[in-house]
TIROLUM-136516 format. One record per residue: residue number from 1; chain; x, y, z of N, C-alpha, C, CB in turn. Coordinates in nm, 4 decimals. Glycine has a CB too. Example, Ala and Ser with C-alpha at 12.3 -4.5 7.8 and 13.67 -1.06 7.14 Angstrom:
DRENRO   i ch       nu       nv       nw      cau      cav      caw       cu       cv       cw      cbu      cbv      cbw
DRENRO   1  A   1.3190  -0.5690   0.7800   1.2300  -0.4500   0.7800   1.3200  -0.3300   0.7800   1.1308  -0.4473   0.9046
DRENRO   2  A   1.2850  -0.2250   0.7080   1.3670  -0.1060   0.7140   1.2900   0.0030   0.7870   1.4084  -0.0598   0.5725
// end
This chain:
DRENRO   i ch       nu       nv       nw      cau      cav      caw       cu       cv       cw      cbu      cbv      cbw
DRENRO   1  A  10.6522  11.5968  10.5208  10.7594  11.5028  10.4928  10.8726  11.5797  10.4236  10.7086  11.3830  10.4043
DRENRO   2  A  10.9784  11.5406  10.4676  11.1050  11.6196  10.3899  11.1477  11.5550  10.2832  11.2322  11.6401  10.4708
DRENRO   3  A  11.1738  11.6350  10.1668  11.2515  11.6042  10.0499  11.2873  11.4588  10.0751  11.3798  11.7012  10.0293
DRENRO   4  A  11.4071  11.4562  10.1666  11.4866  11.3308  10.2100  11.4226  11.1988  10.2355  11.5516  11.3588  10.3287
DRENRO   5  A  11.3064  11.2444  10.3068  11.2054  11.1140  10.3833  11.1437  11.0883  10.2344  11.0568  11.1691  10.5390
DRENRO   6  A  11.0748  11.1766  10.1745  11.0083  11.1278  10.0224  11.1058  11.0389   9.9507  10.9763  11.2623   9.9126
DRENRO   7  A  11.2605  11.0933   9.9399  11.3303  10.9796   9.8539  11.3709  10.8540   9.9514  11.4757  11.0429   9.7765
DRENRO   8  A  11.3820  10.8320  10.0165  11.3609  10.7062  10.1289  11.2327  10.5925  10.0627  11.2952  10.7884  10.3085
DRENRO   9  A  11.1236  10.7160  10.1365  11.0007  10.6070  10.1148  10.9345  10.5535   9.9627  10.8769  10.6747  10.1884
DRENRO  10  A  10.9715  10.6357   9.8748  10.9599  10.6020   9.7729  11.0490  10.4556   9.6826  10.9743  10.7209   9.7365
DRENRO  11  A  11.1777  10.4984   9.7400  11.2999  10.3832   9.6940  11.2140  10.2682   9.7941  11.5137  10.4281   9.7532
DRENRO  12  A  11.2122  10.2829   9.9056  11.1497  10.1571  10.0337  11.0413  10.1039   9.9312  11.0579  10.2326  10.2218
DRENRO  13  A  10.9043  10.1283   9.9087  10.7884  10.0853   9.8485  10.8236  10.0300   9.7061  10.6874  10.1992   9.8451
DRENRO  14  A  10.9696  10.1149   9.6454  10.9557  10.0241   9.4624  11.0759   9.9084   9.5033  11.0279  10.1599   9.2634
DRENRO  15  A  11.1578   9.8923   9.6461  11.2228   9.7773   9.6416  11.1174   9.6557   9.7382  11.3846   9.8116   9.7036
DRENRO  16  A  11.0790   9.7015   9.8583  10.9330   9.6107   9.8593  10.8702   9.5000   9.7795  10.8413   9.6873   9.8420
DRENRO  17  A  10.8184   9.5932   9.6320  10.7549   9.5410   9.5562  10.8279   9.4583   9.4552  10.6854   9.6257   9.5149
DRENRO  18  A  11.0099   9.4924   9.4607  11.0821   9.3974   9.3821  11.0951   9.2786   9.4426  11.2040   9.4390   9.3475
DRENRO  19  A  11.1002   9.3060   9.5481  11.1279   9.1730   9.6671  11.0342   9.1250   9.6209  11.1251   9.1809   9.8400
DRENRO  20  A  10.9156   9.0974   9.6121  10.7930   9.0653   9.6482  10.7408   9.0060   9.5200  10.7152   9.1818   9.7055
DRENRO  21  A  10.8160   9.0577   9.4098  10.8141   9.0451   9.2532  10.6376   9.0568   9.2091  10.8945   8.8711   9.2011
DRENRO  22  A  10.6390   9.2014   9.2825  10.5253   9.2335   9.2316  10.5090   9.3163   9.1397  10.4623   9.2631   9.3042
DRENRO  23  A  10.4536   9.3220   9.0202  10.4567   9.3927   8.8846  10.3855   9.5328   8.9037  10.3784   9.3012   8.7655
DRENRO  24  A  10.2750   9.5043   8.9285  10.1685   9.5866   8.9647  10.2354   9.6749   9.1004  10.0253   9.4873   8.9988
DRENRO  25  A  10.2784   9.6369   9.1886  10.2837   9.7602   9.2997  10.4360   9.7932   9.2699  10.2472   9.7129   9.4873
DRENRO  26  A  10.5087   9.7566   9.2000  10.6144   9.8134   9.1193  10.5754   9.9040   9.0566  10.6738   9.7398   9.0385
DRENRO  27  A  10.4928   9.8686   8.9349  10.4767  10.0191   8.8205  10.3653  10.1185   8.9000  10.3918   9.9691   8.6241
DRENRO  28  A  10.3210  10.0950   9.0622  10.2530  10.1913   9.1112  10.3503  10.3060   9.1834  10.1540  10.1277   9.2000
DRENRO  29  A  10.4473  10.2503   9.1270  10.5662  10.3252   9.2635  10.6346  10.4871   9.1442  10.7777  10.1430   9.3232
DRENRO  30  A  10.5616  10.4501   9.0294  10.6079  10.5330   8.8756  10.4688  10.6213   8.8364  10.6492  10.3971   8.7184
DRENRO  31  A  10.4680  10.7156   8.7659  10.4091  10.8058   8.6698  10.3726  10.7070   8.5523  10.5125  10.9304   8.6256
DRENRO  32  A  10.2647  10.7469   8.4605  10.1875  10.6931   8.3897  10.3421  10.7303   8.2459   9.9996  10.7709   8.3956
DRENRO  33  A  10.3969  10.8399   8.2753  10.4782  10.8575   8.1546  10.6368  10.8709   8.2224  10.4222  11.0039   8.0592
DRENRO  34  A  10.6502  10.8000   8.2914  10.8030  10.7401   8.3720  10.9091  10.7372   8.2823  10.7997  10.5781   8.4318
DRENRO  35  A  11.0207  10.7670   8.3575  11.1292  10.7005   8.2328  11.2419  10.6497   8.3615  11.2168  10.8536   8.0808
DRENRO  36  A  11.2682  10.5300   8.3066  11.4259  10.4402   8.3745  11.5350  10.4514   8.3302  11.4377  10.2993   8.3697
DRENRO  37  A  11.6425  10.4914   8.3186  11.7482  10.4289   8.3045  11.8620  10.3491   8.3739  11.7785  10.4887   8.2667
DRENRO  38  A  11.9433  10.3001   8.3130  12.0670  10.2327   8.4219  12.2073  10.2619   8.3208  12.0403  10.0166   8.4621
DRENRO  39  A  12.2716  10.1589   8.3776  12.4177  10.2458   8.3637  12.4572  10.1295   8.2744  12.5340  10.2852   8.5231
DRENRO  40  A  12.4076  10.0230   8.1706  12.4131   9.8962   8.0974  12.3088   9.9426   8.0030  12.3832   9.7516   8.1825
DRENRO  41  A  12.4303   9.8920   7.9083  12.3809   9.9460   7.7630  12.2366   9.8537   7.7273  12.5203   9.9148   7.6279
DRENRO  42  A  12.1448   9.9810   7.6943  11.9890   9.8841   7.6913  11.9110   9.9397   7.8156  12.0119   9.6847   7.7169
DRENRO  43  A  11.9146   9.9262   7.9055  11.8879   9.9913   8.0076  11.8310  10.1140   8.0270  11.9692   9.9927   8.0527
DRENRO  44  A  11.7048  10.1403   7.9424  11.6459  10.2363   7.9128  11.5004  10.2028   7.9014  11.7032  10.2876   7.8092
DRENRO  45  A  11.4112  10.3017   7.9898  11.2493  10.2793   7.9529  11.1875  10.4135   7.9702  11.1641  10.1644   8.0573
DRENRO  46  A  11.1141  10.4342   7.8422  11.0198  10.5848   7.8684  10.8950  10.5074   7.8490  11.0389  10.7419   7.7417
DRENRO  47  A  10.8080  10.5836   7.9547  10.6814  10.5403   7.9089  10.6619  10.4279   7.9914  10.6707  10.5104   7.7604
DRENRO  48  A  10.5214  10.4477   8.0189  10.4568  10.3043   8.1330  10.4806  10.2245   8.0812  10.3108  10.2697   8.1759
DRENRO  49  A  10.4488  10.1681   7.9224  10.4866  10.0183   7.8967  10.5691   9.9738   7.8882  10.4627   9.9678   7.8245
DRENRO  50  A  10.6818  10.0656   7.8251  10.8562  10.0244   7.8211  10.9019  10.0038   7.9837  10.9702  10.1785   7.7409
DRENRO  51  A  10.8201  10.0733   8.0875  10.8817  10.0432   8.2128  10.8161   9.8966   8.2416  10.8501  10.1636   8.3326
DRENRO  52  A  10.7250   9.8891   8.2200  10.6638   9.7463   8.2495  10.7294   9.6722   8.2200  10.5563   9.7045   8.2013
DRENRO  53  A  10.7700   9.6518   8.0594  10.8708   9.5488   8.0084  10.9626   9.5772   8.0639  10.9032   9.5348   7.8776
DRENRO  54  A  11.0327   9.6657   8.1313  11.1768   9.6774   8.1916  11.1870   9.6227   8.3296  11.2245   9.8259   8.1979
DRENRO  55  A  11.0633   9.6519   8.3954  11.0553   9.5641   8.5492  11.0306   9.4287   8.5297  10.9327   9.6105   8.6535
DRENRO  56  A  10.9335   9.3726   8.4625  10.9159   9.2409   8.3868  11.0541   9.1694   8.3980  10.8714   9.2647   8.2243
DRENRO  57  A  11.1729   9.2481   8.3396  11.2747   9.1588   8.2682  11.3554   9.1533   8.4180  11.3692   9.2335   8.1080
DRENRO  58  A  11.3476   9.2542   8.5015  11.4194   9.2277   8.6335  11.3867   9.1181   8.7109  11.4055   9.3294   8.7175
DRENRO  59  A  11.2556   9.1292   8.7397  11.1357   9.0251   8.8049  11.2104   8.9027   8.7816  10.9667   9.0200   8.7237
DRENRO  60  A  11.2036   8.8370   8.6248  11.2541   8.7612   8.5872  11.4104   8.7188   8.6004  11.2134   8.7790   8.5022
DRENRO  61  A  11.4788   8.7775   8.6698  11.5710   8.7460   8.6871  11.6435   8.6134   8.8394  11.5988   8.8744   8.6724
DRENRO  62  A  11.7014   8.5282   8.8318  11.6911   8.4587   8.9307  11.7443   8.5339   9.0653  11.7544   8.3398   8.8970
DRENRO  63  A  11.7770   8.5998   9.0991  11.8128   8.7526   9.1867  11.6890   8.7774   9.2404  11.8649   8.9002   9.0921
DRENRO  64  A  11.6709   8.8336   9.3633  11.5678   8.9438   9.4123  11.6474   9.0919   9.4539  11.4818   8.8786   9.5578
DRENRO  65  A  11.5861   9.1882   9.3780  11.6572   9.3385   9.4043  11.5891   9.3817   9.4777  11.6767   9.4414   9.3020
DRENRO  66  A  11.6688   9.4543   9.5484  11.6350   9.5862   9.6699  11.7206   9.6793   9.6420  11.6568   9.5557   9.8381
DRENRO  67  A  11.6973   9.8101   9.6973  11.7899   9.8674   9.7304  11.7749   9.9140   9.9263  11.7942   9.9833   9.6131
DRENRO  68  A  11.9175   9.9394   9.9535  11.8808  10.0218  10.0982  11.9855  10.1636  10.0929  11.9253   9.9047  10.2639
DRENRO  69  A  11.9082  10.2769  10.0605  11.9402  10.4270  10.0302  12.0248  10.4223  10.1865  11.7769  10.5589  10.0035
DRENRO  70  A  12.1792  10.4705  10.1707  12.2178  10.5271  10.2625  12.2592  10.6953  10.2733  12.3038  10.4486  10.2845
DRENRO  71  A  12.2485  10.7502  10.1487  12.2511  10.9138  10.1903  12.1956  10.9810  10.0752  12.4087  10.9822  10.2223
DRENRO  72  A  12.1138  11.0690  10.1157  12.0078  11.1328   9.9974  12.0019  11.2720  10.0291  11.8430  11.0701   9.9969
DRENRO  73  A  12.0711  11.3463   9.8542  12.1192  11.4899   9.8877  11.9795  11.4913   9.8094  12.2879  11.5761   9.8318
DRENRO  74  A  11.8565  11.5901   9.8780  11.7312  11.5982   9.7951  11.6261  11.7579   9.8231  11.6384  11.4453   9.8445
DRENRO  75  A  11.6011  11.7802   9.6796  11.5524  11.9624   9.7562  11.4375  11.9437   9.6756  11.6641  12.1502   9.7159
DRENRO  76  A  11.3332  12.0719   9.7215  11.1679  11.9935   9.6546  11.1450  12.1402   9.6422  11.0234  11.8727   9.7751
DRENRO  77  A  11.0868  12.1529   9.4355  11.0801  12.3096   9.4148  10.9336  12.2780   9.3703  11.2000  12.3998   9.2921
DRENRO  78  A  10.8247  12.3601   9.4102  10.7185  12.3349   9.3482  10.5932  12.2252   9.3486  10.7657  12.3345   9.2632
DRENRO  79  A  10.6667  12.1304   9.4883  10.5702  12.0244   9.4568  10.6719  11.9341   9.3941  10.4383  12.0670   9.3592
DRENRO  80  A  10.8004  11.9617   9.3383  10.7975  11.8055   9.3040  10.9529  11.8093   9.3722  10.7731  11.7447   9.1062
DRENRO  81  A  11.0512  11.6460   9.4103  11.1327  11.6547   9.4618  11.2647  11.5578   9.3605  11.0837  11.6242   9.5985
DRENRO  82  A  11.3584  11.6548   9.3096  11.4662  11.6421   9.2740  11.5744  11.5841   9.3544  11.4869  11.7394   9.2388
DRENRO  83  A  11.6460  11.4630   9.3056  11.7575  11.4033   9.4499  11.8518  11.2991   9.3678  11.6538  11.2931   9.6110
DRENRO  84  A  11.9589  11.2916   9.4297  12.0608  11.1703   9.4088  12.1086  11.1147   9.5708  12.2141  11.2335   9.3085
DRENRO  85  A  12.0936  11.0009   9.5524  12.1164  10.9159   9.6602  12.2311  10.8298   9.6572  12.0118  10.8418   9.6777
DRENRO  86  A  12.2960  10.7880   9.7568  12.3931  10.6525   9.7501  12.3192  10.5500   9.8068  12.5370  10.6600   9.8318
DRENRO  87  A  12.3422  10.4487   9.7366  12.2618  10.3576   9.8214  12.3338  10.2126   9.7170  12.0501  10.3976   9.8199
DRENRO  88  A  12.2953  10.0368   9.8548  12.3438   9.9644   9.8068  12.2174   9.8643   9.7416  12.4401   9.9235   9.8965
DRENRO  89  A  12.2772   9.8299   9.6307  12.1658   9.7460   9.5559  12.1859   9.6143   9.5916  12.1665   9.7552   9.3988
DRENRO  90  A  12.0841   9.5112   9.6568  12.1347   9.4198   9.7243  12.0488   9.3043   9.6517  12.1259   9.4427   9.8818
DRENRO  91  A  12.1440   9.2230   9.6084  12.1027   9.1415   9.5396  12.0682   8.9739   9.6018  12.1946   9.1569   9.4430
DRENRO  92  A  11.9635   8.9094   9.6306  11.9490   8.8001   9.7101  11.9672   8.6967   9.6074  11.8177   8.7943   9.7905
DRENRO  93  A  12.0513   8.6112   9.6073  12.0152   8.4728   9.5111  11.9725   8.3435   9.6069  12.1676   8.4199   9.4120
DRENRO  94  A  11.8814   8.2880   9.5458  11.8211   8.1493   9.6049  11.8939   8.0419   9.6525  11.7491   8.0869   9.5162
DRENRO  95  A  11.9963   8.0730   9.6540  12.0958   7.9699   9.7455  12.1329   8.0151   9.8470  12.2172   7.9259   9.6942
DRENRO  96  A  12.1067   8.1756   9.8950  12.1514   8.2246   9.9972  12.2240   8.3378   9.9885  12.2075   8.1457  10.0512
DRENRO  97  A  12.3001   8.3551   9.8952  12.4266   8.4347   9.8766  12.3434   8.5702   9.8643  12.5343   8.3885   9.7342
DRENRO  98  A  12.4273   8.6342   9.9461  12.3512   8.7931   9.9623  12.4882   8.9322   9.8452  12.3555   8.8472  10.2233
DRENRO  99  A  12.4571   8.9349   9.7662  12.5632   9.0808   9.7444  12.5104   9.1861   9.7374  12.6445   9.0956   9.6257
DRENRO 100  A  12.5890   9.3302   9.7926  12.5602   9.4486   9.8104  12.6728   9.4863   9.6777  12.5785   9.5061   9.9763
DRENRO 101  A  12.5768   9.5327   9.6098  12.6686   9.6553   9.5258  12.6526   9.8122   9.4894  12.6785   9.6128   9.4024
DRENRO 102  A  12.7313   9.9152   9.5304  12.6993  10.0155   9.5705  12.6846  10.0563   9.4441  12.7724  10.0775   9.6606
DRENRO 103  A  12.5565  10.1681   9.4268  12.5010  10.2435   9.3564  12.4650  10.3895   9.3514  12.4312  10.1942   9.3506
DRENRO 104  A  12.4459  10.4772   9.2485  12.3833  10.5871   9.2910  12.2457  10.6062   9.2350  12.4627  10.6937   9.2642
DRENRO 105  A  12.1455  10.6651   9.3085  12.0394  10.6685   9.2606  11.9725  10.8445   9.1930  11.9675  10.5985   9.3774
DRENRO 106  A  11.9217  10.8586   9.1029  11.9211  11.0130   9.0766  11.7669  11.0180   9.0006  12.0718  11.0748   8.9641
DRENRO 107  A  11.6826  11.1046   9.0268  11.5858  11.1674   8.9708  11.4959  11.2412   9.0374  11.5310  11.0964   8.9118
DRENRO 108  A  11.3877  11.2566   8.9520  11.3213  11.3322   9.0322  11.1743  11.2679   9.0620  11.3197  11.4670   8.9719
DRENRO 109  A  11.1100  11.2976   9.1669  10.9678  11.2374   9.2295  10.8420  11.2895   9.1748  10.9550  11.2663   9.3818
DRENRO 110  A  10.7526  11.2342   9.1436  10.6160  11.4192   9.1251  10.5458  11.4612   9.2525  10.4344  11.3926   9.0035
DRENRO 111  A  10.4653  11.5370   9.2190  10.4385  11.6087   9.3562  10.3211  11.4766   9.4358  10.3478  11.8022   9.3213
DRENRO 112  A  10.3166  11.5119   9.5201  10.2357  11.4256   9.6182  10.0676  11.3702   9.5707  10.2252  11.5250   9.7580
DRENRO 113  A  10.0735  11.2626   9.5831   9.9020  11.1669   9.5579   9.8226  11.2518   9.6692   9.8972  10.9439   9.6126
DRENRO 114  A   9.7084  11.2273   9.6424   9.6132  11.2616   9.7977   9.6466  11.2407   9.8891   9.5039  11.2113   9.8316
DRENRO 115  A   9.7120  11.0720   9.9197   9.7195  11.0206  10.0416   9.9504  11.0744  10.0405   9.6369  10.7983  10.0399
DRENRO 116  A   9.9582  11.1103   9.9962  10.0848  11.1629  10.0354  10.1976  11.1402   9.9399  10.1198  11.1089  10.1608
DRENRO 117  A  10.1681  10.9980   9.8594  10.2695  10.9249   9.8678  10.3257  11.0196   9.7184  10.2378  10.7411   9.8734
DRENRO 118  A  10.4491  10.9662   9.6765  10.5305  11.0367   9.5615  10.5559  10.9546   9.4844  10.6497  11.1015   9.5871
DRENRO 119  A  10.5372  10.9496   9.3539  10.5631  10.8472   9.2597  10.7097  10.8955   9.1759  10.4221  10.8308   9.1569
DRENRO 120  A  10.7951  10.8201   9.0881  10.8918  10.8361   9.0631  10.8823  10.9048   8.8760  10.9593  10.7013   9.1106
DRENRO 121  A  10.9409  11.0273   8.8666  10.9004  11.0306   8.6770  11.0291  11.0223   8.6056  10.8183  11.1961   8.6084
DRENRO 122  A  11.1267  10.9975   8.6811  11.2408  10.9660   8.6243  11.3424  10.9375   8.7503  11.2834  11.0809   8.5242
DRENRO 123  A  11.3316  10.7844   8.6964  11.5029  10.7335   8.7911  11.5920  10.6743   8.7067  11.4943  10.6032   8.9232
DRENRO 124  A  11.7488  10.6750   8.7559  11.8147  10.6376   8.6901  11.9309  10.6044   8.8157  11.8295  10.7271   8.5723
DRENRO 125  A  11.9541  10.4865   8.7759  12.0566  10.3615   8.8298  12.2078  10.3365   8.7865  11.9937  10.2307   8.7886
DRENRO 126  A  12.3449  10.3946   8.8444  12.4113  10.3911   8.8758  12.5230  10.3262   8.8698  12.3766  10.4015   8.9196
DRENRO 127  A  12.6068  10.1998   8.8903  12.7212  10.2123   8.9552  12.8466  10.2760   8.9258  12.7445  10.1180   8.9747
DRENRO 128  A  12.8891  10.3672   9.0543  13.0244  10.3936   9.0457  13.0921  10.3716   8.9967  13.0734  10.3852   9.0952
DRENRO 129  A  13.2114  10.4117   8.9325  13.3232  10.2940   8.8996  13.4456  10.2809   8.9634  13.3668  10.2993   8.7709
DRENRO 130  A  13.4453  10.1769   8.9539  13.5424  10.1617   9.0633  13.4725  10.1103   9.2178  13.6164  10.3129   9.0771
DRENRO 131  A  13.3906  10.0733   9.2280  13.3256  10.0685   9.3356  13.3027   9.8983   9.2732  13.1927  10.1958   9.3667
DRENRO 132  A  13.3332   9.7762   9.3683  13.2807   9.6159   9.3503  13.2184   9.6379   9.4372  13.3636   9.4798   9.3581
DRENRO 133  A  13.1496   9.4926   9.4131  13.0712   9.4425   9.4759  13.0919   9.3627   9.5858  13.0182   9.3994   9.4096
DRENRO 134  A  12.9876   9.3486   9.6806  13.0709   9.2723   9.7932  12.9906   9.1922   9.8689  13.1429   9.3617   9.8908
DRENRO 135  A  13.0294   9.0836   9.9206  12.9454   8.9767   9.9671  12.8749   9.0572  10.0909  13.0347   8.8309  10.0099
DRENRO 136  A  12.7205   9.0782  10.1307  12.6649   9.1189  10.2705  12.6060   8.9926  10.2949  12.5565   9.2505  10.2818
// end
């Protein structure tokens, strides 16, 4: 799998599980000692439990998040894979209303599980500035 395809499938499986507002196959998509950030003050989690409480508080939000990665500059030294992505964070609300707001995505992956997959040990969430949001 290339660098590129790892940051794909990895972002694919932890927005999945947001859709899905699943807690558990969310914090499976992370390292036992993960760290989050975002670009909103607060927006910070080290550590499995601070990420728990940090996906928790998304979950909870009347929104369902995704993202869909559209370009991922990503190189893999050692087993593990370093990358920043563009991609739009798409926000569903229960009345229908769909918004895309563009983001960048940046960290790095650890090296591969048995069965392949790459878990995340540091991401951090984005927006541009200058970049709105826009009805999809």
């Amino acid at each position: 799998m290339t660098p590129e395809t790892a940051v794909r499938e990895a972002t694919r499986r932890l927005s999945a599980a947001l859709v899905r507002r699943d807690l558990a196959a969310a914090m499976a998509c992370f390292t036992d000692d993960a760290a989050v950030f975002g670009d909103a003050g607060g927006e910070e989690a080290r550590g499995g439990p601070e990420v728990a409480v940090f996906l928790e508080e998304v979950l909870e939000e009347p929104w369902v998040l995704g993202w869909e990665v559209l370009d991922v500059h990503a190189r893999a030294r050692q087993g593990w894979v370093w990358f920043v992505a563009d991609a739009d964070a798409v926000q569903a609300w229960p009345d229908g209303l769909v918004e895309r707001v563009p983001v960048r995505l940046d960290g790095l992956l650890s090296e591969p599980l048995a069965d392949g997959t790459r878990r995340f040990e540091v991401l951090t969430v984005n927006q541009p500035v200058g970049l709105e949001t826009t009805p999809g």
